[in-house]
N, C-alpha and C positions, 0 to 999 in steps of 0.2 A: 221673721220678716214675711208679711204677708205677699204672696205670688194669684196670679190669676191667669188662670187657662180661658184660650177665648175656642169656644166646642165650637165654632161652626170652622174657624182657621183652620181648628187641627182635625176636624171631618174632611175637608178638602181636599190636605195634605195627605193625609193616609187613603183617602179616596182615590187620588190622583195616582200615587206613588203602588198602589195595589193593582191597579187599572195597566200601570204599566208594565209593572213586573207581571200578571197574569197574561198579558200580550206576546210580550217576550219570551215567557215561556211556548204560547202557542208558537209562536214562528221555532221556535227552535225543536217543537217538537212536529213538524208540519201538520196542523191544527189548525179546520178553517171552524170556527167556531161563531156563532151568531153577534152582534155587536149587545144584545142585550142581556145574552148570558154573564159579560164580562162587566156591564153597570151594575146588576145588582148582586154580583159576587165583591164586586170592588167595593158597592157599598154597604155590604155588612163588615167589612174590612173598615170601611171609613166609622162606622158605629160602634165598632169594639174596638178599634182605635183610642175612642172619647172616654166608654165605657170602661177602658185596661187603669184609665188615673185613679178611678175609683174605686176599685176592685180591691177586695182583702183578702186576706188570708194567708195560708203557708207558701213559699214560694214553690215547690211541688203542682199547685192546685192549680197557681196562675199558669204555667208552664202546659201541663193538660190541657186549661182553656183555649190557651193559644194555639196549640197542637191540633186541640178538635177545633176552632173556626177554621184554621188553616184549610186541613182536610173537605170540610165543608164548604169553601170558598173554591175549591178544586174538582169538587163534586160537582156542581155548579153548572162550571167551565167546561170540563173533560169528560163526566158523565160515572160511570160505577167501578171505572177502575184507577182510582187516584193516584195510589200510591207512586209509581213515577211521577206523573205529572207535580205530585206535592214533596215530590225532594226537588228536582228540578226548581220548581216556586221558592224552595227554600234558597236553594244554589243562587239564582240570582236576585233576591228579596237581599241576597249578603252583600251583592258586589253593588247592587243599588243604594242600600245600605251604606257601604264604606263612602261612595259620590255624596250619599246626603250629609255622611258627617264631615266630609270635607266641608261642603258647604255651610254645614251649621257652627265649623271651626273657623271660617272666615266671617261670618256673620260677627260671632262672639270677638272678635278682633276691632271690632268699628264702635268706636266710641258711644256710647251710650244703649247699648244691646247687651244681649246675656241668654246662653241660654240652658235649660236642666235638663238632667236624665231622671225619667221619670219611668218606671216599670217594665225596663229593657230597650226604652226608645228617646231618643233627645225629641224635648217638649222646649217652642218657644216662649218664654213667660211676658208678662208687664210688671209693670208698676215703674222702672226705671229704664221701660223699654219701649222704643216706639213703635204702636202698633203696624206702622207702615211695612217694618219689613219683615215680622208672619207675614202681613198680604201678599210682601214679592214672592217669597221662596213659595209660599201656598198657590200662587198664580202662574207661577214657573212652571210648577209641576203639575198642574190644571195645563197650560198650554200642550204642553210632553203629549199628557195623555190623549187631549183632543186631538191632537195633530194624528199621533197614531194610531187613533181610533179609526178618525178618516181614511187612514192609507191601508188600515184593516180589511174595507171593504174593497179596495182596490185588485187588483191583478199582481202579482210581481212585474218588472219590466226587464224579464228575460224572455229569450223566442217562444213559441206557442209552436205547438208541432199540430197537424191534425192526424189524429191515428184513425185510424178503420179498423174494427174488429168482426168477421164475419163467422158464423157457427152456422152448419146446417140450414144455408143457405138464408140466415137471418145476419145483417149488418148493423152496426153501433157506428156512429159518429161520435169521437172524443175526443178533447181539445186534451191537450198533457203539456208539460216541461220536462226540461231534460234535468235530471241526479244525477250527480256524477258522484252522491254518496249510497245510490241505489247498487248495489254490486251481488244483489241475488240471483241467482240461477240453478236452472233443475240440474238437483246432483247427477245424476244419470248420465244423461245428452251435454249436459254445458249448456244448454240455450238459456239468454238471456230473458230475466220475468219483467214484465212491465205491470206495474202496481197501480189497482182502479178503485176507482169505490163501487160498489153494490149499487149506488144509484144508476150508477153509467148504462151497468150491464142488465136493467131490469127487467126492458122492453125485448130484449136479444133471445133471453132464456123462459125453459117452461118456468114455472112458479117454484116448485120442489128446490128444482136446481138453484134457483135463485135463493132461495130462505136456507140452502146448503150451504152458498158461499158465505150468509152472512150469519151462520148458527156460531162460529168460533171454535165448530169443533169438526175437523175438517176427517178426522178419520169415521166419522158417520156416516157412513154410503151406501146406508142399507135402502135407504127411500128414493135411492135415485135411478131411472132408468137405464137399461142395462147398455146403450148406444153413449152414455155419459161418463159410464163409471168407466170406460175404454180412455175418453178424454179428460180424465182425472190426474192431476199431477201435487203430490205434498210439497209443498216449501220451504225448506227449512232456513227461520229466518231471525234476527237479533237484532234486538230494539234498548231503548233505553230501560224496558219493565221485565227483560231478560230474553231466554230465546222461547219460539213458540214456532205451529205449523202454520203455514198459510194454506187455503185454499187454492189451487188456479188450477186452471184448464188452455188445454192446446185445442186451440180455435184451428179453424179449417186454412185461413188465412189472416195475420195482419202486415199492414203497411201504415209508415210514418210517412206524412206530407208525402204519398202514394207511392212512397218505395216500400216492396215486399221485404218483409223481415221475417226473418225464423225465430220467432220466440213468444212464448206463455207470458198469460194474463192471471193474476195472481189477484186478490182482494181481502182487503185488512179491514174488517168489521169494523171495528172501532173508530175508523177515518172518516170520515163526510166529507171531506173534499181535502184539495192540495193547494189552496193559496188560491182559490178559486177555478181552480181548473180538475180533471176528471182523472186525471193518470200521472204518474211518478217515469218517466223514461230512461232506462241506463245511459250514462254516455256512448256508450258501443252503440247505440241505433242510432243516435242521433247524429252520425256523420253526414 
């Protein structure tokens, strides 16, 4: 029986459907990521999508293939250290995954539809199908993505704190929110870390200091001036790509929306931002 794939449908749909699960995964790794890293990551996604129906070979090889776009489609997005972020992709590409095949089980239900699995993924076919509803499920999930593309560049709508950070008689202006899954603190003292990016603090610090916090490798303090390495504190801290140190330092003073608080400022290289804001706050400050 002859079957025909319509390649721009099923680009859309795996465009769409990549778009949103690489999103998804940003928000859940707190990842503020550019809106255009995630189009053309989603759309080589959408292109080997088309490209997987016609692929041959030993099932080994196709599995590789996938494996490596995958990575690459994470690379992309996340930048040189994939590997969380593409199990994560993979984590919920499944439960996205299991919605689509509901959906494509209800689909196959309605008289005159049908649909195949075709090289690890259900493909809508034609000939005894009407092309109308690839268009809806493929537009569905076009809407999804536009929608949350949109709200990607937005703020989250929870409170905005303004922090102050002052060193050496130099002050930062940071907008932050409050974690209440932020729970690090310097083993030593107990003070609670408030988590920034390197852009925040750039203006604040000599340059050294600064390309310290964002080198990744925080027991290198051989180039730092010796009024610094005083205000040096390691972080010990756990993420989803295992545990690692942080950077931070005990400023001379901060305060949240202008209340004085006793705690270190910490920064995680790999972060560019938090949902559009400059700092991660524990719940403990935020009262």
């Amino acid at each position: 029986m002859k079957q025909t794939l319509y390649g721009d449908v099923l680009f859309l749909v795996n465009f769409s459907m990549d778009f949103l699960t690489l999103y998804i995964t940003a928000l859940i790794l707190h990842r503020s990521v550019k809106k255009r890293r995630f189009v053309l990551s989603a759309a080589i996604g959408g292109v080997y999508g088309v490209a997987a129906c016609f692929m041959g070979g030993a099932l080994i090889f196709r599995i590789a293939v996938n494996i490596a776009v995958s990575v690459l489609m994470c690379c992309i997005v996340f930048g040189e250290k994939p590997l969380a972020p593409c199990a994560l992709f993979y984590g919920t590409g499944c439960l996205l995954g299991g919605i689509m095949t509901a959906v494509f089980g209800m689909i196959d239900s309605i008289p005159g539809t049908r649909t195949v699995f075709v090289d690890g993924a259900y493909r809508t076919v034609s000939g005894d199908i009407p092309v109308g509803w690839s268009a809806v499920v493929a537009a569905a999930a076009a809407i999804i993505a536009v929608i949350c593309g949109r709200y990607a560049g937005r703020k989250r709508e929870t409170p905005e704190y303004r922090v102050t950070v002052t060193f050496r008689g130099h002050s930062a202006e940071l907008i932050g929110i409050c974690d209440s899954g932020n729970l690090l603190s310097e083993p030593i003292t107990g003070r609670p870390v408030i988590i920034v990016t390197g852009e925040a603090l750039k203006g604040l610090l000599p340059e050294e200091v600064y390309l310290w916090l964002l080198s990744g490798d925080p027991l290198d303090v051989a180039g730092l001036p010796a009024e610094y390495i005083r205000a040096v504190k390691l972080i010990p801290a756990e993420s989803v790509g295992g545990r690692k140190l942080l950077a931070g330092l005990l400023p001379d003073s901060v305060s949240v929306s202008g209340e004085e608080k006793n705690a270190l400022v910490a920064v995680c290289p790999d972060i560019s931002g938090f949902m559009g804001c400059d700092a991660l706050i524990p719940a403990v400050l935020c009262g």
